[in-house]
N, C-alpha and C positions, 0 to 999 in steps of 0.2 A: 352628580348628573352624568359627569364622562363613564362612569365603572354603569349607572345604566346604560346608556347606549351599546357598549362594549357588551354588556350584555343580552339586548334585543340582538344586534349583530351576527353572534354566533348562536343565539336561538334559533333567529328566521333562517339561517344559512341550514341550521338541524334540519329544520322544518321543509327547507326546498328538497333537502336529499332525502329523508324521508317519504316524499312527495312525488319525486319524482321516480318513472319507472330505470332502474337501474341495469346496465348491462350484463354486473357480477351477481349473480343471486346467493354470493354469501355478503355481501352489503347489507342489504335487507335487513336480514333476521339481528345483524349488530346495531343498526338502528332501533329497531325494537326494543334491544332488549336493554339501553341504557336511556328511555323515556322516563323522563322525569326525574331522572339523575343530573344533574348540574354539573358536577362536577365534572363528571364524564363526557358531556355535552361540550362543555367548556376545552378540555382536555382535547378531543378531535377536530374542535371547530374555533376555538377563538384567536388559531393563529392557522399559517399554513408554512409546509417545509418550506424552507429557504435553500432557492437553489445557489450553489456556491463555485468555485474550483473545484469542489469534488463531487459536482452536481446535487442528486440529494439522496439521501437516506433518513430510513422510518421503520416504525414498528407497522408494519402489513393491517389494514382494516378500513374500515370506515371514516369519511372526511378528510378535509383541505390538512389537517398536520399528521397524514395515516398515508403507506405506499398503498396506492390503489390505481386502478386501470385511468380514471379521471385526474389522478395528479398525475401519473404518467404521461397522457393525452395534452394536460396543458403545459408541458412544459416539454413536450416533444412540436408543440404547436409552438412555439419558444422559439424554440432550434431551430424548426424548421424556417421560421420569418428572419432569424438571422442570416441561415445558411444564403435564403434567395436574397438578401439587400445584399452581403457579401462577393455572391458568386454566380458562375451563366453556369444552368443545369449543372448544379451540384446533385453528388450522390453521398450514399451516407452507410457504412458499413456499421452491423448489430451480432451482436452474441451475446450469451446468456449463462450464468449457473446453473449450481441444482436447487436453488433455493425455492419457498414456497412461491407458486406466484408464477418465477423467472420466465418461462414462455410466455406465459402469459401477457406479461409485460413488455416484451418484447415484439410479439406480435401487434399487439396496441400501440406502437410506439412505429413500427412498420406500416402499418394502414395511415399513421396521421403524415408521415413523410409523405406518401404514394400519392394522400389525397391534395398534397403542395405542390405535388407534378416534380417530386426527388427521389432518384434512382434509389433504390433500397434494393444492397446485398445485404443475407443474410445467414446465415450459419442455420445447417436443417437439426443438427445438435447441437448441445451445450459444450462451449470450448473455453479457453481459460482466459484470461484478462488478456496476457500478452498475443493471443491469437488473433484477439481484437485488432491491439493495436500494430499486428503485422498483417490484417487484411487491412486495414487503413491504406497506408503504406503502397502494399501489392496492387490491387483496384485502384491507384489513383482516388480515393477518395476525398473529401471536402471535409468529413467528421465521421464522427464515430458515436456508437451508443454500447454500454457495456451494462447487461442488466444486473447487478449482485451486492452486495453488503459483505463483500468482503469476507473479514470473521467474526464480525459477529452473529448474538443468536439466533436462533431459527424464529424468532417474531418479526426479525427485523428481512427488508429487504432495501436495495438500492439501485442508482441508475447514475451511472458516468458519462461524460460526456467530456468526445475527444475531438482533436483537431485535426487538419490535413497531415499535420506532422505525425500524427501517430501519439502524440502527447494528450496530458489530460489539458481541458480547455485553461487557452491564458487567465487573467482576472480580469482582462479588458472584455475577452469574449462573454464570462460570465455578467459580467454587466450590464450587458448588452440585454444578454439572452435574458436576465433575469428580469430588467426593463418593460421586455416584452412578454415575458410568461404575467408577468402582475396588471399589462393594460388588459389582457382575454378573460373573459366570464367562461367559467369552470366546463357549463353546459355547452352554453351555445358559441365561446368562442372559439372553438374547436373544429376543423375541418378532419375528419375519417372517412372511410374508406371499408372495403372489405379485402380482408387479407388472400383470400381464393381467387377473388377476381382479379384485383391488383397482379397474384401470382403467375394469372392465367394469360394478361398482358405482358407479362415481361416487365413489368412496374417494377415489382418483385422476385429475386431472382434468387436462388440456393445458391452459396459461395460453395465452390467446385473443392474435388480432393485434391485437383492440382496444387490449389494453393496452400491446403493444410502440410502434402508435401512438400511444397518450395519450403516453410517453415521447419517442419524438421531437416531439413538439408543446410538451412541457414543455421540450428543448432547445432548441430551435428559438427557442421565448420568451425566451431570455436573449440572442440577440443584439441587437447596439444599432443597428449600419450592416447592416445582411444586405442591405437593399438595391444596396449598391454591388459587392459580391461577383462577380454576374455580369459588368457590365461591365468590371473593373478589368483584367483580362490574369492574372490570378493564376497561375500554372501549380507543379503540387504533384507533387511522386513521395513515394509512401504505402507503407509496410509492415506488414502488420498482425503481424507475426513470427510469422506459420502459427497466430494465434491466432483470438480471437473479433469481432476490430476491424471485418474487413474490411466487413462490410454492412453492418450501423450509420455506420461513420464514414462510409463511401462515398455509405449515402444523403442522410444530414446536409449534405454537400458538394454533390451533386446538387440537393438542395432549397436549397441557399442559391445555386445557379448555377456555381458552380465546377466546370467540366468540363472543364478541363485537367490530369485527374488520371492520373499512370501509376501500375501498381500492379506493385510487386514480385513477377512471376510467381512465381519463388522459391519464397517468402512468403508468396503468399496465401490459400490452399487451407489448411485444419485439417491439423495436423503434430505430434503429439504428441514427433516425436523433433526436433524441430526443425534438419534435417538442415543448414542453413546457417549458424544461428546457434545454434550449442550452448549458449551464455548469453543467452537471448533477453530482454536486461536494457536498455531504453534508453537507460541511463546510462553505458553505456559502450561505446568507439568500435567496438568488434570486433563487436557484435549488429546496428550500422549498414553494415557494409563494403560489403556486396551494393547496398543501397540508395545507397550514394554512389557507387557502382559506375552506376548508375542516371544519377546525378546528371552524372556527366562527359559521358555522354552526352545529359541529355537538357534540361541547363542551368534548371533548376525554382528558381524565388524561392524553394521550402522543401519541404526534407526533414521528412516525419511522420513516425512509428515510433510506435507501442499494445503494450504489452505483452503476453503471451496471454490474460489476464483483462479486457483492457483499462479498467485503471483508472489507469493513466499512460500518458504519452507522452514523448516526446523528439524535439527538431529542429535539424536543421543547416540553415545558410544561407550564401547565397557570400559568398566572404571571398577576394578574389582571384583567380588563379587554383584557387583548393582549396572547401572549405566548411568551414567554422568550426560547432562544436557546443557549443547554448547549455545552460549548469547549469539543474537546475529552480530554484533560487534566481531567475536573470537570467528567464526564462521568466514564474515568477510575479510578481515586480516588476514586470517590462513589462505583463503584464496587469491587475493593478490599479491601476497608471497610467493606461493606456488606458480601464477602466472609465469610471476617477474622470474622466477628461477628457471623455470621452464622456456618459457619462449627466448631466454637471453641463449641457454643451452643449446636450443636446437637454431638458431639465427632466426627466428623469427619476428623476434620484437623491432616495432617499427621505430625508426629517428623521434627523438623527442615525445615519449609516450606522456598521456594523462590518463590520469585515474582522477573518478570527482564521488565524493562524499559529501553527505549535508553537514552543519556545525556540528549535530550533537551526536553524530556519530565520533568512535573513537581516534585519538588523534595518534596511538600506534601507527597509523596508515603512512603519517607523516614521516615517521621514523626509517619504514617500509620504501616509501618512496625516494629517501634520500638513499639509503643504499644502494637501488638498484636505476635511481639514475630516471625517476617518474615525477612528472608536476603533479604535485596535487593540488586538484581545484574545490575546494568547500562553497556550497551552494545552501538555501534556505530549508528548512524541513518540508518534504514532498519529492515522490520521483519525479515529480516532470519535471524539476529545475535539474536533473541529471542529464532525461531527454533534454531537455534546451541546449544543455553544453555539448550532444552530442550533432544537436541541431547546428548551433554554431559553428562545428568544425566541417559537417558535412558542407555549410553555403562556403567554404571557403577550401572545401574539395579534398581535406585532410580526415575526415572521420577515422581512417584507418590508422590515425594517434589515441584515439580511446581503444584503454584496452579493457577496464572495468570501473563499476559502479556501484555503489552500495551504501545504505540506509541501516540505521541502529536494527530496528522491525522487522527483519529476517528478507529485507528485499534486494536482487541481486540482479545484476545485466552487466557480460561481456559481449560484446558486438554491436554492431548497430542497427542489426535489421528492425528491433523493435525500441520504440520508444518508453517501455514502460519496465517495472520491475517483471524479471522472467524465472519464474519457479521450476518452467519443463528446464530452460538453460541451466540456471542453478544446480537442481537435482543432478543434470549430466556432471557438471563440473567436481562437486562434491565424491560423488562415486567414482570420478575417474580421479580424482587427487589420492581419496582412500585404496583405490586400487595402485595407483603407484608407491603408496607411499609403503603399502602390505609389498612391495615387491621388492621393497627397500631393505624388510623388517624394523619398521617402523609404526606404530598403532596413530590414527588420528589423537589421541589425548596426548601420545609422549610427542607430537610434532605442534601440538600447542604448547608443551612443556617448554621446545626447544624454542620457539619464537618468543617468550615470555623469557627465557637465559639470555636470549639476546640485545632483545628490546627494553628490557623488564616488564613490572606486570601492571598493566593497565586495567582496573576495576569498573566497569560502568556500570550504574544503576540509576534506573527513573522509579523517582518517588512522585505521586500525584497528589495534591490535597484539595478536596471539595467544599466548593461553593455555594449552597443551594440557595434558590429564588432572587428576587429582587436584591434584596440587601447583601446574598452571596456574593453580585457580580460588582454591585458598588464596592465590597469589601477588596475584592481581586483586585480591582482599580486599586485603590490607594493602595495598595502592597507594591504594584506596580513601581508605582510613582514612588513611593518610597526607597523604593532599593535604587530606581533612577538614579531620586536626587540626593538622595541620603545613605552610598551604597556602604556596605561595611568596608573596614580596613584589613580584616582578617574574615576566615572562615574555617573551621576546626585548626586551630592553631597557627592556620597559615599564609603568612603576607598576602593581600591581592596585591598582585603587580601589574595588571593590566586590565582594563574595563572596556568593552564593546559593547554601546547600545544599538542596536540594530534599526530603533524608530528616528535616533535622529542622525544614525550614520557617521558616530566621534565614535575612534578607538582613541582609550585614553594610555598613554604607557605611564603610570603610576608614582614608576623609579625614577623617571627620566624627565615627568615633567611632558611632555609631546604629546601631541593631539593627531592625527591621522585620520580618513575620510574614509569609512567601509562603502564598498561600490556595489555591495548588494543592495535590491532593493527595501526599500523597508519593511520593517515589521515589527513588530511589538516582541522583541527578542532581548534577554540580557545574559552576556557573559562575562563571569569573572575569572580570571586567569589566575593562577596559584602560583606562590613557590615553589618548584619542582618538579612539574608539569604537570597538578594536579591542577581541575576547573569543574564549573559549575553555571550553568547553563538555564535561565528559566523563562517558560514561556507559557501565555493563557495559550489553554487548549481550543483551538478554532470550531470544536464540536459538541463540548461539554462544557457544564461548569467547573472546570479545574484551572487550576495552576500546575504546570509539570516540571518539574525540578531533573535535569540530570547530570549525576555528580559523574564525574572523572576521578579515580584516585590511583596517584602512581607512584608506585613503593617496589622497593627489588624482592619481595618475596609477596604470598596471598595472603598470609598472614597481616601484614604490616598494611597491607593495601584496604582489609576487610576494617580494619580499627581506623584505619583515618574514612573511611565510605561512612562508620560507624558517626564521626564524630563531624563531619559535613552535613550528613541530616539528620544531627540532633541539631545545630546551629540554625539548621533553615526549618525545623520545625517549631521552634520558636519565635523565628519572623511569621510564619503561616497563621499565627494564633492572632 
């Protein structure tokens, strides 16, 4: 009887939107044309996106679990009833990718503000995630809305949602909003507006070039050698993967003197279907082909890649005759090396610096920090627990102790001005490290080489294994629970000596017998600690059905390090079974 109901439900729900006359007229004809398909019926209707911390994201089309102009509308109708219990005349800063849709939604998402009586700035073009979160910021804002899906593929698109801080929303604020995006009927609970009129009131307002300038001014300020930039010989082939990179990053290069930049025609024009690189993801080799396609030809110190939102990057560099393509791990290690060497050089490094990384990025950093004299602080998976630490230092008037930030997934921030991972910052930093480091005569690969002589070599890799349906996600559970409460004593050959669960907050020290209270907040996280400084790290994926496994292995040569990475997930992929 329940699995009927459940299915008149997402019938009648077809049947209203079918029914009804719809705003998009590519809705329609997707209605149409999956009548009397069940399954497909069932597929857009029997659930809807859940919004979260990273608000939500969907394959673009028709129905309550589809990005459409009306899940937009209800869950910016969300925001907006939080923002007014919250706040006296709140405003709400919006920007957008190149994604399909992205104006579109964006504008949808500014009419349902307007018509809540909330100031809506808005970006007259498409600008990258952290521009967002540094008109938050600038404007005095209350929140933020960021239209994009990131990197993934062009079916899909998304919508973020940020706080006064320039961060992505807390989980308390998501709670909230999410409370109230599910008490509104999709139609009618909806208040909108007209985006021209609202405009023509001042409801609505275009965010000025003033402030895209203050922004590059605030990046520009974090570099340390920009001066050498120009002269070094630098030469760069750049991709902005048909997203929001291209003019930002290009101008940031232009202003530090780098003008030997070639630009992945491709690529660089806004492409919502991103016809070259169907995973416009820079972490992986196939989103770069084109651009190293580039590279055979036109022999560049360094390949850059931005993602469409641009709030990561990814770079390959020569490596013989081919180009070798660095992890965001090896990427951000070399940069807060680089800082710490530079700013200690030129006296710039402030009293008592931090750097904050999440767990599962690489613990080099640590190594890195004790050298040169840096706390590191490790926070949860997510930048906005990066932004928070940098939030905390600002209420207490010291932000100018954070000097860098960074995520396994290619995301990066020195400075404070924004709160989110900063791809235009990053891109700067990168080209101006390679430009020093060519002035040195040194190649970005031989100054990875030399970090790795010093530190040894640190291996990270995330292995994922899939869940599917019902029985997938029970199965994930007891995997869970199992490694919990029954965790191994070894893992590819190697003692655990120390255990961190993250859900009930007991570090366990193994050897010693010692129980200690982790002060992060929880989360369904497990780490195991190795002999030698190798670890292993696993957590349900909060967006998929997976389990993500990432192994740490740490061996004084690549060699030695590649065989125990080897032999870590053969161990955990026979817990996975």
């Amino acid at each position: 009887m329940e699995s009927e109901g459940v299915l008149l439900m997402y019938q009648d729900m077809y049947e209203r939107w079918l029914a009804a006359e719809l705003d998009d007229a590519d809705l329609k004809p997707e209605l149409e044309s999956v009548k009397g398909d069940d399954a497909a019926i069932q597929d857009r209707f029997a659930v809807a996106l859940k919004f979260g911390t990273a608000g939500l994201r969907g394959v673009i089309g028709a129905g309550t679990n589809r990005m459409n102009i009306y899940v937009v509308r209800r869950a910016t109708q969300g925001f907006a009833d939080y923002l007014n219990q919250e706040y006296q005349n709140p405003s709400v800063a919006i920007s957008f990718d190149s994604r399909i849709k992205s104006d579109v939604f964006s504008k949808a998402a500014a009419e349902v503000l307007a018509a809540n009586g909330i100031k809506v700035h808005i970006y007259k073009n498409l600008m990258p995630t952290p521009c967002l979160s540094f008109a938050v910021r600038a404007l005095n804002c209350q929140g933020g809305i960021m239209i994009t899906a990131s990197h993934n593929p062009a079916k899909y698109n998304g919508y973020k949602v940020y706080g006064e801080d320039g961060c992505q929303i807390t989980l308390r604020g998501a709670e909230i909003i999410l409370e109230k995006i599910n008490s509104l009927d999709m139609f009618s609970g909806v208040k909108s507006s007209s985006f021209d009129e609202e405009l023509a009131k001042g409801n609505i307002s275009y965010i000025g070039d003033e402030v895209i300038e203050n922004f590059y001014k605030n990046v520009l300020a974090e570099g340390i050698n920009t001066d050498l930039c120009a002269s070094s010989g630098l030469k760069v082939v750049y991709t902005p993967l048909n997203g929001t990179g291209n003019k930002p990053v290009r101008e940031i290069l232009k202003r530090l003197g780098i003008t030997d930049v070639t630009v992945v025609k491709e690529q660089e024009n806004p492409d919502g279907n991103f016809t070259t690189c169907p995973y416009p993801n820079p972490e992986i080799r196939e989103a770069l082909e084109v651009g190293l396609k580039y590279c055979n030809e036109v022999k560049p110190d360094l390949l850059l890649a931005t993602d469409p939102d641009c709030d990561r990057v990814g770079i390959a560099v020569p490596d013989g005759d081919g180009y070798a393509l660095f992890s965001g791990n090896e990427v951000g290690a070399m940069l807060l090396e680089y800082i710490c060497q530079q700013r200690i050089a030129k006296g710039t490094m402030p009293e008592n610096p931090i750097a904050v990384k999440t767990i599962v990025t690489t613990d080099i950093v640590n190594l890195i920090g004790k050298e040169y004299g840096v706390e590191i602080i490790d926070v949860l998976t997510g930048f906005k627990f990066i932004g928070e630490q940098i939030g905390l230092l600002e209420a207490k008037g010291e932000e100018n102790r954070y000097i860098f930030g960074f995520e396994e997934s290619y995301g990066y921030l020195s400075g404070s001005y924004v709160r989110d991972k900063d791809a235009v910052n990053a891109s700067m930093l990168i080209c101006e490290m390679a430009a020093y480091y060519r002035t040195q005569g040194i190649s970005l690969l031989q100054a990875r080489e030399n970090m790795y002589k010093k530190y040894g070599v640190f291996l990270q890799t995330l292995h994922s294994f899939t869940f599917e349906g019902e029985s997938g996600m029970k199965k994930m559970a007891e995997i869970m629970t199992s490694l919990r409460n029954d965790h191994p004593a070894e893992i590819g050959g190697l003692k655990v000596v120390k255990f961190d669960d993250y859900q009930t907050s007991i570090s366990k020290d193994l050897v010693s017998g010692t129980e200690t209270k982790l002060t992060l907040p929880k989360s369904n996280v497990l780490a195991f600690f190795l002999e030698g400084g190798s670890k292993a790290i696993v957590r349900p994926s909060g967006t998929e059905p997976k389990i993500k496994t990432y192994f740490t292995a740490k061996a004084d040569t690549h060699e030695e390090a590649q065989a125990l990475e080897a032999k870590l997930a053969a161990d955990f992929t026979k817990v996975m079974k």
